[in-house]
ZAMARGU-4260 file (C-alpha; in steps of 0.2 Angstrom, whole numbers, plus 5000, padded with zeros to 4 digits):
<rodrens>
0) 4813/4790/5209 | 4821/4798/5193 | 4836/4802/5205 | 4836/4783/5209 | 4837/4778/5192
5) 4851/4792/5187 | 4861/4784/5203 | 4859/4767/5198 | 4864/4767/5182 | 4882/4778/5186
10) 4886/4766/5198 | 4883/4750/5187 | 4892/4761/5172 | 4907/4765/5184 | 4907/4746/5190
15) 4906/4740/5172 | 4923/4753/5166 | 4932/4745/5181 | 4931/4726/5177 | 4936/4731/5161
20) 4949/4739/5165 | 4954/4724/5176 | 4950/4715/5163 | 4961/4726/5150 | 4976/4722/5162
25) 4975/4704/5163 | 4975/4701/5146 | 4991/4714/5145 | 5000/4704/5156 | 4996/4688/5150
30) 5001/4694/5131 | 5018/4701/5137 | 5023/4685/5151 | 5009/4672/5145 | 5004/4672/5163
35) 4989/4680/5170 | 4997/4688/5183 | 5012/4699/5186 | 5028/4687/5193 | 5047/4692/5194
40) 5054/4678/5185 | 5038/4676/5170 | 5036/4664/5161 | 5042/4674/5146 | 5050/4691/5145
45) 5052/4705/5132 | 5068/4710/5132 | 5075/4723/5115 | 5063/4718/5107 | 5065/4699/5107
50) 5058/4686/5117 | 5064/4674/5131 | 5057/4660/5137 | 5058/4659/5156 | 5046/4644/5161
55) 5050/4635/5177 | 5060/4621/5171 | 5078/4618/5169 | 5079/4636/5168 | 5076/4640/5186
60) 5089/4638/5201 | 5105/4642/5188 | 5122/4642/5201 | 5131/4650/5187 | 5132/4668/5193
65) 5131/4684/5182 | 5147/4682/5174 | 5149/4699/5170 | 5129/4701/5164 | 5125/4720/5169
70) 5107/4726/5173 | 5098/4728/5157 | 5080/4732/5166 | 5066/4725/5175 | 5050/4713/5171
75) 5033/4719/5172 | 5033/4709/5190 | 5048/4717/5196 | 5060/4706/5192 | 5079/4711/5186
80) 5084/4709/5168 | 5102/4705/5166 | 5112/4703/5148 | 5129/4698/5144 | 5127/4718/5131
85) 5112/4727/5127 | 5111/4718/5112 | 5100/4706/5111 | 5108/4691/5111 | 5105/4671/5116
90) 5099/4674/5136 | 5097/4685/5145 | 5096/4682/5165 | 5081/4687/5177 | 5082/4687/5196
95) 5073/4689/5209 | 5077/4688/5225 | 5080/4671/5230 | 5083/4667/5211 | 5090/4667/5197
100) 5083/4659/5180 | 5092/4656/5165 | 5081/4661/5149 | 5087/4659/5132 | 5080/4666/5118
105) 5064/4658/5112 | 5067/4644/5098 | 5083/4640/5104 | 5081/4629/5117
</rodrens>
């Protein structure tokens, strides 16, 4: 019976670490993208140390190419980071791979 109880109680302890680890993620995610799950394009992105705003609005479906942007990195989704320099500077670019989104730096839309 005590076996039972030792048994019990590891499995509930080891269920309990897990969801908070999930848990954990899920709030690391939503803090870096404000999105609650990991996406290419995010809604925001961290980029040197500044933040873009990425939200799906005028921002998405941009026709204009790279224009020179290199790769700069990658989102937390998988998404490609592209900037003009790796300074940070007005936008940056992030693709996926059937778009490419526009995302200027926050404040300056």
């Amino acid at each position: 019976m005590l076996v039972r109880k030792r048994v019990l109680w590891v499995t509930v302890a080891l269920l309990a670490c897990a969801c908070l680890a999930f848990l954990v993620f899920l709030l690391v995610v939503h803090t870096r993208t404000q999105d609650w799950w990991p996406k290419a394009i995010p809604t925001q992105v961290q980029y040197a140390g500044h933040s873009y705003d990425c939200a799906p609005l005028p921002h998405w479906h941009y026709t204009g190419g790279l224009n020179g942007a290199k790769l700069r990195g990658h989102t937390i989704g998988g998404g490609e980071i592209f900037a003009p320099s790796a300074k940070p500077g007005d936008f940056i670019l992030v693709r996926d791979s059937s778009r490419l989104a526009y995302c200027p730096v926050q404040g300056m839309l």
